[in-house]
N, C-alpha and C positions, 0 to 999 in steps of 0.2 A: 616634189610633194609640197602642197599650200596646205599651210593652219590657218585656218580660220576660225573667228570670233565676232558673235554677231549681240549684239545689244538690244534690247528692246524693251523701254517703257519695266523697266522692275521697278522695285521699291527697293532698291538699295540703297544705302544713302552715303555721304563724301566722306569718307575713314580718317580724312586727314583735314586737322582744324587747324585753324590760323593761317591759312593762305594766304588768306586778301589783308595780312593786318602786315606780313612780312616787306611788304615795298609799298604799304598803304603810305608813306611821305613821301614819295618819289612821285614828283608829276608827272603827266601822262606823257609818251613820250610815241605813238601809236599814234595816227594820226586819223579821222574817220574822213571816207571817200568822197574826194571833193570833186562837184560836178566837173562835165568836158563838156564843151561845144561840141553839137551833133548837128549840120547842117540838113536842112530837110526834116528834122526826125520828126517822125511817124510817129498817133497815138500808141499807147502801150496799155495791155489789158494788167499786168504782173512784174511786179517789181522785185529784185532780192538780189544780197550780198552773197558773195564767195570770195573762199580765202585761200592761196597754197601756201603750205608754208611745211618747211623741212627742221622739225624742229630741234632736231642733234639728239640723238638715240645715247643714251646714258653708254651701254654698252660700247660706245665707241670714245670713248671719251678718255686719251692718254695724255698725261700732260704735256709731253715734249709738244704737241700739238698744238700746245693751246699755252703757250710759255709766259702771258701775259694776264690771264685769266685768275690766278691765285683760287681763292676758296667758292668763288662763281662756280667754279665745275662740278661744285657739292652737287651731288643729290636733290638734299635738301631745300635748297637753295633754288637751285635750276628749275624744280617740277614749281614752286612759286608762280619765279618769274612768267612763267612760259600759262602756264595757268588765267597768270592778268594780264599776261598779252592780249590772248583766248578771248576774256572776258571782256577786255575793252573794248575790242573789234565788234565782239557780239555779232557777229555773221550768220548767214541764215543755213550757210552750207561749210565744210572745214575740208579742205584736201589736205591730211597730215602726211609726212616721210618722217622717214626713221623715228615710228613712234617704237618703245617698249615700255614696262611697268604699264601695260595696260589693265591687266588684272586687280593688281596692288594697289594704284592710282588713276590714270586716265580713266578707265572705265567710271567710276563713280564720281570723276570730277566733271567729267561731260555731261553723264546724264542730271546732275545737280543744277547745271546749265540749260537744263532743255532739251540734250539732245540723246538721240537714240545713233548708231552705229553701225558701222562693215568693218571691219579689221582683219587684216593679212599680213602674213608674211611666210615665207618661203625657207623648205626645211634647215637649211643650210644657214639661215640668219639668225641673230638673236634681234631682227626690229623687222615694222615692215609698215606697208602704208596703212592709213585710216581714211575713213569716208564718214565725217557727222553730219546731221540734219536736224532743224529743229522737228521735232515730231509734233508740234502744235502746225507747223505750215505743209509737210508735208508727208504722203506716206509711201512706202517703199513697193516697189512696180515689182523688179525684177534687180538680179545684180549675178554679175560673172565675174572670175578674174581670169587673170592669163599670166601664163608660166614661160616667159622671155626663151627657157632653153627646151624646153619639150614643145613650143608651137609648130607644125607643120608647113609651116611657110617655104623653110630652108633652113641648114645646119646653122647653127651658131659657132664661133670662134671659140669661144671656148663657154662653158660652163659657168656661171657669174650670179646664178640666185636672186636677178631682177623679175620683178613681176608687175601688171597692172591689177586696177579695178575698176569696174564698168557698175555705177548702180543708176538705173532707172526709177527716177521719183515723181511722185504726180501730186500737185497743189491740190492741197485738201478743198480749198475753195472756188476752185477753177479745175475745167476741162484741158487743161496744162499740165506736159509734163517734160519733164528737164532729163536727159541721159546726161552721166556726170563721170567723167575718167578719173584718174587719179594713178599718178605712175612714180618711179623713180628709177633712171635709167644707170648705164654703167657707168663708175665713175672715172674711168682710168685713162687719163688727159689722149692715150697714143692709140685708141681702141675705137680710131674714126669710123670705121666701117661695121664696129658691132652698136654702135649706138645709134645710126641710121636704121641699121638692120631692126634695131630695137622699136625706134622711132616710126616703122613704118608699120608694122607689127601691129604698134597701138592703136595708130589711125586708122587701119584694116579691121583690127575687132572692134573698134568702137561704131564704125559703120555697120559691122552685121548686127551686133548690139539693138544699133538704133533700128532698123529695116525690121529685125524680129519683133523688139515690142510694139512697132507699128503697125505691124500685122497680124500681132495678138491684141493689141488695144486701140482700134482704130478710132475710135470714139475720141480721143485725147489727140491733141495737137504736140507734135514733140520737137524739141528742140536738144542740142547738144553744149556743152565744153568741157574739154580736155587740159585738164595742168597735171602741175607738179614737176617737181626738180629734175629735171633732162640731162643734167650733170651736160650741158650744153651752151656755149658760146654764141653770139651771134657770129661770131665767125668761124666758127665749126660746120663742116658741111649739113649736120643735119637742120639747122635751123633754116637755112633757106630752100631745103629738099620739102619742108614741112610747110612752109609760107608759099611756097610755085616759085621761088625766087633763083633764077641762073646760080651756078657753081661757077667761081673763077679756074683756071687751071691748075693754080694751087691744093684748091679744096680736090678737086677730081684724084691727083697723084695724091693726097693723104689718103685719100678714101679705098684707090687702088693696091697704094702700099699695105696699107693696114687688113686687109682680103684677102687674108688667110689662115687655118687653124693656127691656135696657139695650145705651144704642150702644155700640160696640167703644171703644177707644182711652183709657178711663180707668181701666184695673185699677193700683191704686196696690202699694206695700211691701207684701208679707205683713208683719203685726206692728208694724206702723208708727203712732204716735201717732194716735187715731182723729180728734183735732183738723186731721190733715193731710185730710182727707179730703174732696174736692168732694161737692160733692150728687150723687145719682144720677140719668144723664140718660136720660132715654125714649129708644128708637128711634122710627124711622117704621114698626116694623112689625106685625101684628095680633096686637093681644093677645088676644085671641077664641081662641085658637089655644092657650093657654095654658089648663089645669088648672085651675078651680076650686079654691078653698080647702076646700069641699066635698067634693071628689072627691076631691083627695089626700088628707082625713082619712079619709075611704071606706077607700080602701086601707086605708091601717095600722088601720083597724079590723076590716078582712076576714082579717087576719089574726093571732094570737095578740098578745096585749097583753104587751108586754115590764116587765121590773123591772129597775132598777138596784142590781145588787150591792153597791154605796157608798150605797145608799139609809139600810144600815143601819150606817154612821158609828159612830151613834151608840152604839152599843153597844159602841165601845171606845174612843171618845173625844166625851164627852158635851158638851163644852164648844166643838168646832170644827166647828158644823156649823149649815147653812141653811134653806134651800128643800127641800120633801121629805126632809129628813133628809142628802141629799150635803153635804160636805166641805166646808170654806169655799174651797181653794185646792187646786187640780192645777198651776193655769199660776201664776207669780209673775214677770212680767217688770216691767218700769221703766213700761212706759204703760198695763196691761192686768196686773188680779190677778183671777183666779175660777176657776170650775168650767168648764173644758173638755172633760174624757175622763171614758168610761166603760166599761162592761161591764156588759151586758146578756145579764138569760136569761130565757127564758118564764117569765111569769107562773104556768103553772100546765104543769109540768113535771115530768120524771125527774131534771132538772140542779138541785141545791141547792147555796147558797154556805155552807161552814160556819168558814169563816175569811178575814178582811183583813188586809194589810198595814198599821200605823199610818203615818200621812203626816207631814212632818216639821210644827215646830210654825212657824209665824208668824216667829217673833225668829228661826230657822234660816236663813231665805231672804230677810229684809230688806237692803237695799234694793230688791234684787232678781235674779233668776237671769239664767243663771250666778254660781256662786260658787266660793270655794276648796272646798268639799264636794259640790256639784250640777253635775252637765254640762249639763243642758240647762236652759230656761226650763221646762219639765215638769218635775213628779216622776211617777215612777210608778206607776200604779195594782197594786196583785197581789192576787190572791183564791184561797181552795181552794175547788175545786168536787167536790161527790161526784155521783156516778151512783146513784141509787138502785134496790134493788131494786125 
């Protein structure tokens, strides 16, 4: 079961004063997206930012976690920081994770901002994702979400309370319209097979998604991308299942091992030192019933082969970067540093990325996030995207 929380254009106004006065002396440290070389590039009728970014849901927030963080993990403190992130980025679109105090705070600090909303989360969580838009650029088409463990695809592993969201938005001043994902997948590092499962899932609804409001809104040109935190490696099988990119024989045996129910009763700490973690125990029930590894690549190959917009790092920061060209660091917590979040757009598309955000460097986020400068264990991701003619 999904809660959802939908925003639109009130007169509510921000309940919570001095925001911007709490790290008003701290320079910016947010960087706004600095163009990329696009070889060939094609004119473009529409221009606009997006952002994923996983902001660290207060509700999860234990110190041993975060052992380095001292009074940063305040409350108080943290909805600030995270707020003038927001505000400095000033993005035209937001793909939020683990938002909560949506009610109490988010909701009226957004719309104070411009924007109007989708908010989800799934019964079983106390956080879930967001979807903001400026409601001056654009207005909202259509939106679904998806429930990771009741989708019809095939059984899931176990039961894990991940969900998407799919909203379709259409440029108020243009016959353009953008279908916009926003997910957050399972986070549990030995769970290779249920995060592809998950992974494929999205790409799948987000394709019906797209095709439905095309066929209810033909008049409008549509375009797609898909982020958010995939709790995902580049060297995790699912990111090169998502890109059309070969599996080594490594990634195959994780993916096979991992392909199969798991009993109830031992989902550990989201985030939690991987060393805490038991081994993964079977159920008693038929794994036959379960997806091939096969057949979920099937999927994501029946449908357009995606790119990741941070693919190409490299060309504004030559020195911090990995696997396929992504970032060395999105997440930088105490027991886990790597590449988690992205933002994806078709491969062979109308949507081109023609500018990133620079990510902060290494010595910025050491020992580890939260810091006096970062609100969450994220930083995050921002890209411009054009619409091309």
């Amino acid at each position: 079961m999904l809660a959802v929380i939908q925003f639109q254009n009130s007169d509510n106004s921000l309940t919570e004063s001095g925001t911007d006065l709490v790290f008003a002396h701290m320079a910016p440290q947010l960087k706004a997206c600095r163009p990329i070389s696009v070889p060939n590039a094609r004119p473009s009728k529409l221009s606009l930012t997006l952002i994923s970014y996983n902001i660290l849901a207060q509700a999860l927030i234990k110190r041993e976690l975060f052992p380095h963080s001292g009074n940063i993990l305040k409350w108080k403190t943290r909805k600030a920081m995270v707020l003038k992130e927001l505000k400095e980025l000033n993005a035209d679109i937001l793909c939020l994770q683990e938002v909560d105090h949506v009610e109490d705070f988010y909701g009226d600090a957004l719309h104070a901002l411009g924007y109007s909303f989708e908010f989800c989360k799934h019964s079983t969580k106390l956080h879930g994702c967001m979807i903001a838009f400026k409601h001056s650029l654009f207005t909202k088409v259509n939106y679904d979400t998806v429930d990771y463990d009741t989708y019809p695809l095939c059984p899931p592993t176990q039961k894990t309370g991940n969900i998407a969201q799919l909203i379709a938005l259409k440029a108020i001043d243009h016959d353009e319209g953008i279908l916009v994902g926003n997910t957050h997948l399972y986070w549990r590092p030995q769970s290779y097979y249920e995060r592809l499962r998950q992974g494929c899932i999205y790409v799948k609804s987000a394709s019906e998604s797209l095709l439905s409001v095309k066929n209810l809104h033909s008049e409008i040109r549509w375009s797609y991308v898909l982020a958010g935190d995939l709790n995902t490696t580049p060297t995790d099988p699912t990111y090169p299942s998502l890109t059309d990119n070969p599996l080594t024989p490594i990634q195959e045996a994780w993916l096979e091992w991992s392909r199969r129910e798991i009993a109830e009763g031992e989902e550990m700490i989201e985030g939690g030192p991987d060393l805490t973690l038991p081994p993964l125990k079977p159920s008693n029930s038929d794994d036959t019933k379960l997806a091939t590894v096969d057949e979920l690549r099937k999927i994501v190959g029946n449908h357009s082969g995606l790119k990741s917009v941070y693919s190409q790092y490299g060309k504004i920061d030559a020195e911090d970067i990995q696997h396929y060209g992504e970032p060395k660091f999105t997440h930088y917590g105490t027991y886990f540093k790597g590449t988690l979040d992205y933002i994806f757009l078709p491969a062979n598309g109308n949507l081109e990325c023609r500018g990133l955000s620079p990510l902060p460097k290494e010595a910025e986020m050491e020992p580890g996030l939260p810091n006096a400068v970062f609100g969450s264990d994220h930083v995050p991701l921002c890209c411009q995207l054009h619409l091309l003619e």
